[in-house]
TORKOL-4160 file (C-alpha; in steps of 0.2 Angstrom, whole numbers, padded with zeros to 4 digits, m for minus):
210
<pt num="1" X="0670" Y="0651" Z="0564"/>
<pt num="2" X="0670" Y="0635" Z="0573"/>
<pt num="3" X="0669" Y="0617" Z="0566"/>
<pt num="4" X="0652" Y="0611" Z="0559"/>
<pt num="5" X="0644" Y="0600" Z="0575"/>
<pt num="6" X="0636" Y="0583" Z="0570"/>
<pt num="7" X="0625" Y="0578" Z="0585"/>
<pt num="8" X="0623" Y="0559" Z="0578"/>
<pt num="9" X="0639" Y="0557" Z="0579"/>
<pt num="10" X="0641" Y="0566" Z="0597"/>
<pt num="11" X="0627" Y="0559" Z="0607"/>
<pt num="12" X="0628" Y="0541" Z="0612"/>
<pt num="13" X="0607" Y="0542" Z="0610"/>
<pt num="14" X="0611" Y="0541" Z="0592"/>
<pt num="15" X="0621" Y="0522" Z="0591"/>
<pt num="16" X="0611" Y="0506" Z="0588"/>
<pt num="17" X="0616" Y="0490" Z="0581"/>
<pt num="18" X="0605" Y="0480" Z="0570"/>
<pt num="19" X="0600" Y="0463" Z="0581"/>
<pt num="20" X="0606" Y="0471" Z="0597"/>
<pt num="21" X="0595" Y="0477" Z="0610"/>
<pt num="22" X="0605" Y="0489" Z="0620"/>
<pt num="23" X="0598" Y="0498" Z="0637"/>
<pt num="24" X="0604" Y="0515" Z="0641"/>
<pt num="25" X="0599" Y="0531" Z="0650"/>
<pt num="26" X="0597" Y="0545" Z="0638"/>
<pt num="27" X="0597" Y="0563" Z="0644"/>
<pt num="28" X="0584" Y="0576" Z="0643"/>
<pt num="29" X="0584" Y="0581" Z="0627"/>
<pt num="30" X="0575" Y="0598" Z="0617"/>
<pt num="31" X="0565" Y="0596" Z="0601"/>
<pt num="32" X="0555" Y="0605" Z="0589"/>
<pt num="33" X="0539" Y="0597" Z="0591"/>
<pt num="34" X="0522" Y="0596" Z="0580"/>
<pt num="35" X="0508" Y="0583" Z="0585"/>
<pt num="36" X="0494" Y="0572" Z="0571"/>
<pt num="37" X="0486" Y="0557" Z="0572"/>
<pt num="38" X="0482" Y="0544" Z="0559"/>
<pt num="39" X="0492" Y="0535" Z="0544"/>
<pt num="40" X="0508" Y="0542" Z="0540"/>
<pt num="41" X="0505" Y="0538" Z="0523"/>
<pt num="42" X="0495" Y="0554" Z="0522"/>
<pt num="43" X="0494" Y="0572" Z="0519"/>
<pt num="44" X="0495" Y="0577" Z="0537"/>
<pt num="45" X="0509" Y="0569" Z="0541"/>
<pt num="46" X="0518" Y="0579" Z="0525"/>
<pt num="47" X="0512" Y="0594" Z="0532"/>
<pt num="48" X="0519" Y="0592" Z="0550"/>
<pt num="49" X="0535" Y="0589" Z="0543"/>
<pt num="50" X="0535" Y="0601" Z="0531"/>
<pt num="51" X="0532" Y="0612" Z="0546"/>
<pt num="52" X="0544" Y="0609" Z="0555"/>
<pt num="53" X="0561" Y="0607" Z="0545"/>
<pt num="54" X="0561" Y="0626" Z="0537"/>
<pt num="55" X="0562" Y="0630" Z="0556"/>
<pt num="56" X="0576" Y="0615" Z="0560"/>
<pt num="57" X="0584" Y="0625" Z="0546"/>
<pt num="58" X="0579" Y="0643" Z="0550"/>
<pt num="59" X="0586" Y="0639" Z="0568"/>
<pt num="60" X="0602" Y="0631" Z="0561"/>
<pt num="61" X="0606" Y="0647" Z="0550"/>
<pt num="62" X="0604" Y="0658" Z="0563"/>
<pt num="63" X="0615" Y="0649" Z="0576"/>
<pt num="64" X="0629" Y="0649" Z="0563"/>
<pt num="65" X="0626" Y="0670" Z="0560"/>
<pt num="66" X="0623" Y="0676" Z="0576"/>
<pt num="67" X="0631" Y="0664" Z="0590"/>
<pt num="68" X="0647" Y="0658" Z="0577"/>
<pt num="69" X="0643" Y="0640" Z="0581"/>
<pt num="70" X="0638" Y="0629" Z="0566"/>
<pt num="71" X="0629" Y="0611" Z="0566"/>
<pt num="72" X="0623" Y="0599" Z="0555"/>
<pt num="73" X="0600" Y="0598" Z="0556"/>
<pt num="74" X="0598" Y="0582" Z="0564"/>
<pt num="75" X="0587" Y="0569" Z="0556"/>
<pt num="76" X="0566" Y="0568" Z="0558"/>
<pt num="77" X="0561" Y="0560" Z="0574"/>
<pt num="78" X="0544" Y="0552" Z="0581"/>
<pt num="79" X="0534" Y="0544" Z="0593"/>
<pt num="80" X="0521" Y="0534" Z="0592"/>
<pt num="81" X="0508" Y="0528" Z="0601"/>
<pt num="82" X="0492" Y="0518" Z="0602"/>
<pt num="83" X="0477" Y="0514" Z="0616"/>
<pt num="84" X="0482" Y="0496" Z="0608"/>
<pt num="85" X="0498" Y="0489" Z="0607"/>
<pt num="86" X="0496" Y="0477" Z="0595"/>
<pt num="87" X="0490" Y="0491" Z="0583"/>
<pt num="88" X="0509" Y="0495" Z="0580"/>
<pt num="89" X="0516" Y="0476" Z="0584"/>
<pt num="90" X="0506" Y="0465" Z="0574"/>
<pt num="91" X="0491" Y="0474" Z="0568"/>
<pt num="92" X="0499" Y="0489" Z="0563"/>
<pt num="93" X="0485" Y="0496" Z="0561"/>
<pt num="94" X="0490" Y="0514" Z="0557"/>
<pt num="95" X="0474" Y="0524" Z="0555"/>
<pt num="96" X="0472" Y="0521" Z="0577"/>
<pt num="97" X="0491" Y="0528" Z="0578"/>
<pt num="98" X="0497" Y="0546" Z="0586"/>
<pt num="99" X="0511" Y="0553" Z="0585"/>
<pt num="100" X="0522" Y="0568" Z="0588"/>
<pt num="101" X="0536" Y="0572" Z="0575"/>
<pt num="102" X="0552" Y="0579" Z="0583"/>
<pt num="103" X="0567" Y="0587" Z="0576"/>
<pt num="104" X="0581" Y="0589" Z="0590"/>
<pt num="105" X="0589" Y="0607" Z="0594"/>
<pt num="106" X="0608" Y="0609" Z="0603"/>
<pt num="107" X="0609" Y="0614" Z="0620"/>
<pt num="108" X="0613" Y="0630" Z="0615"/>
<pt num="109" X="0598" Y="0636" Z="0608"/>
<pt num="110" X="0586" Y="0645" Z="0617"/>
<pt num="111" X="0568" Y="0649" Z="0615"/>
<pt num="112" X="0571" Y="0666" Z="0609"/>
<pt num="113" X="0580" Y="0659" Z="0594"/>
<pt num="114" X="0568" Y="0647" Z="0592"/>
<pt num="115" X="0552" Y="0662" Z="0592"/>
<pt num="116" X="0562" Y="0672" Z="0580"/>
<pt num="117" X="0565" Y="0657" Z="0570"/>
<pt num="118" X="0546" Y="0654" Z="0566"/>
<pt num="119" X="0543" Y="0670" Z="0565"/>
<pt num="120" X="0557" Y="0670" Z="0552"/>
<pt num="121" X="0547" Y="0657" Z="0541"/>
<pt num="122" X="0530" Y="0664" Z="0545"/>
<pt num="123" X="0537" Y="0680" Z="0535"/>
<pt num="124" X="0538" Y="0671" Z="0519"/>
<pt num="125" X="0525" Y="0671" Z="0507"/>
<pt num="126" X="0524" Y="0651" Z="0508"/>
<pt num="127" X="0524" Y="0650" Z="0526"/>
<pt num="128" X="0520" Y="0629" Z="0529"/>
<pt num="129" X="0500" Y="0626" Z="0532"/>
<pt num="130" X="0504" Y="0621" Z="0548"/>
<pt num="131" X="0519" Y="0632" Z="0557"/>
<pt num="132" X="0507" Y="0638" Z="0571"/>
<pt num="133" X="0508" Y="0620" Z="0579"/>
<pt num="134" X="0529" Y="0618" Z="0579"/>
<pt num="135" X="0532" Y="0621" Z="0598"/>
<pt num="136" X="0549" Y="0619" Z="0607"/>
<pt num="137" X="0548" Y="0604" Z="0620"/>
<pt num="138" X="0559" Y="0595" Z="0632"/>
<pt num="139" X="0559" Y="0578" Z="0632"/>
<pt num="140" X="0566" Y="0567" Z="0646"/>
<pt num="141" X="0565" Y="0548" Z="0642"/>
<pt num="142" X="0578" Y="0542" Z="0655"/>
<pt num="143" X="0581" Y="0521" Z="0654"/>
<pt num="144" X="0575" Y="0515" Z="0638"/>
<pt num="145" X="0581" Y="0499" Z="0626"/>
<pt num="146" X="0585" Y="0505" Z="0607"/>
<pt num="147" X="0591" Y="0496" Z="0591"/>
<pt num="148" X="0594" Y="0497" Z="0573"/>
<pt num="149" X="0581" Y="0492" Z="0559"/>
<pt num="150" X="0585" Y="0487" Z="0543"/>
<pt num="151" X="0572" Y="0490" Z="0531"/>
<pt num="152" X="0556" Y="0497" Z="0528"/>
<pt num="153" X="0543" Y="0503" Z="0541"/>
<pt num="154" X="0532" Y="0489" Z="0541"/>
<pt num="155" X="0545" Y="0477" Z="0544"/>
<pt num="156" X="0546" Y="0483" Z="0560"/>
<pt num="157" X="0532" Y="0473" Z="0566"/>
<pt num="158" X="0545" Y="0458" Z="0571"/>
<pt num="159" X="0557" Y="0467" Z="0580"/>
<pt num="160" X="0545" Y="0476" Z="0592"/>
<pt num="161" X="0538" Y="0461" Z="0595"/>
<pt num="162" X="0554" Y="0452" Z="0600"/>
<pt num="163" X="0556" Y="0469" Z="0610"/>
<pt num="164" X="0542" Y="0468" Z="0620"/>
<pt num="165" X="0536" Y="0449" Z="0625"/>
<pt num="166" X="0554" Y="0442" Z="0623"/>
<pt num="167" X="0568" Y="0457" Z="0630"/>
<pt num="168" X="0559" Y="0468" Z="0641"/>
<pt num="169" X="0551" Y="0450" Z="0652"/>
<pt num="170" X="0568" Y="0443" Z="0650"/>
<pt num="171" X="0577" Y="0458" Z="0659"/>
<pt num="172" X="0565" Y="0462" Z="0671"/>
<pt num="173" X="0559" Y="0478" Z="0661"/>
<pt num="174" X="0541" Y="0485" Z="0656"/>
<pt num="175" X="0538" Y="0500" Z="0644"/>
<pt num="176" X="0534" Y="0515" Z="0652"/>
<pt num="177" X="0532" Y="0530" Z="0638"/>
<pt num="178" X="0531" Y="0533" Z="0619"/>
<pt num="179" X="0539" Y="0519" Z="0607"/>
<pt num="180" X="0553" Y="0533" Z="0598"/>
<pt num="181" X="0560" Y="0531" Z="0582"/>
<pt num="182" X="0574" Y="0541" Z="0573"/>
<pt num="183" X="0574" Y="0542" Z="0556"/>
<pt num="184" X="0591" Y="0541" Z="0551"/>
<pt num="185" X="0590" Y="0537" Z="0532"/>
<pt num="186" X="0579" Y="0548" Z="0520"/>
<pt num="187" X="0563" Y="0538" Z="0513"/>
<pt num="188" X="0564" Y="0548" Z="0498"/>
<pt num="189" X="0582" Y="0544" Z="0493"/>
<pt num="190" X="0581" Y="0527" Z="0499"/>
<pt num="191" X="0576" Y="0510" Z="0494"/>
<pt num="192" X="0564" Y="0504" Z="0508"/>
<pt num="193" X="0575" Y="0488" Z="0511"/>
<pt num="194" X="0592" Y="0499" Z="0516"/>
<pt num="195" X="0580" Y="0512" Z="0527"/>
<pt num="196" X="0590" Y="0512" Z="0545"/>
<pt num="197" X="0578" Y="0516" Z="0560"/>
<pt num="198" X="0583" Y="0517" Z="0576"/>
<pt num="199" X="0570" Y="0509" Z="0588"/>
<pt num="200" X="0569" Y="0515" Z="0607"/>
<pt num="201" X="0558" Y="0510" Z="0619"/>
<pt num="202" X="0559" Y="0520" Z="0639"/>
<pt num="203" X="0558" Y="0506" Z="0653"/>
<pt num="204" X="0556" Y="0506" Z="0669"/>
<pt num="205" X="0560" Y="0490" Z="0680"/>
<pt num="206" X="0544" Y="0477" Z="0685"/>
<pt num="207" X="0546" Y="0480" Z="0701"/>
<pt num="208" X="0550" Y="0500" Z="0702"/>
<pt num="209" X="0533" Y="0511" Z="0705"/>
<pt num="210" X="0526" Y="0520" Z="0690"/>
């Protein structure tokens, strides 16, 4: 049996540094994927993810048995957008927010693995309300700006704005795709002060064509 895989400490997607803005070209990339709108304060939001990590963890099990190659589940994903952009940079106003939850797969697996997977956890007699919606996607974000956050989600508010009317105009960028944000502390284990959040933003250059 081979060594366990960690992807977060693999993929140079997965570094940020708290008060750095850091641009870099990130791969195409394959996710489990379920969509919702609205506050994530609420049910819905607890029934995507509940959705989608007894797959992450269906899919991870079966890699290890079948293909003898083992890997750590990789941390719950989003992005988030808004017809506004002030809803998420001063407003934050989060009943006018959508989003689409991501969990990331390896290379490796297919989207056999990933049918028998759900079918796996559509067999049990819980089977998540809403595992019918957990699709397989690619998602290719190229340039983009990321950093870390330290602290809760609605702290945020400041360092998306120093991202977007003080960075981006500064380097000759403009957002271009869904703000991302990786979740790379557990909000139920974790003070809200000490939450570490990884905020990415794709870019493209003023002066290049959309």
């Amino acid at each position: 049996m081979s060594e366990k895989i960690d992807l977060k400490k693999q993929l140079d997607a997965y570094r940020a540094k708290q008060g750095e803005f850091r641009i870099l070209d990130v791969p195409p990339q394959r996710y489990l994927a379920i969509d919702g709108a609205g506050d994530p304060n609420t049910a819905v939001f607890g029934e995507a993810v509940e959705a989608l990590f007894p797959v992450a963890y269906a899919l991870k099990f079966a890699s290890k048995r079948q293909l003898g190659r083992d890997y750590v589940v990789m941390p719950l994903e989003g992005l988030w957008w808004s017809d506004e952009l002030d809803a998420f940079t001063s407003r934050r106003d989060k009943s006018r927010w959508q989003w689409t939850l991501l969990v990331l797969t390896p290379e490796w697996i297919d989207g056999d693995l990933v049918e028998a997977a759900i079918g796996q956890v559509a067999a049990k007699a819980a089977a998540p309300a809403r595992l019918a919606d957990v699709r397989i996607d690619t998602l290719e974000e190229g340039r983009c700006v990321q950093t870390l956050h330290l602290g809760s989600f609605d702290d945020e508010a400041g360092v998306l704005e120093r991202l977007h009317h003080e960075f981006l105009p500064a380097n000759g960028l403009t957002p271009t795709g869904r703000h991302h944000e990786i979740y790379l502390s557990d909000p139920r284990k974790t003070a809200p002060e000490k939450l570490r959040t990884i905020l990415r933003q794709p870019v493209r250059p003023l002066s290049a064509p959309r």
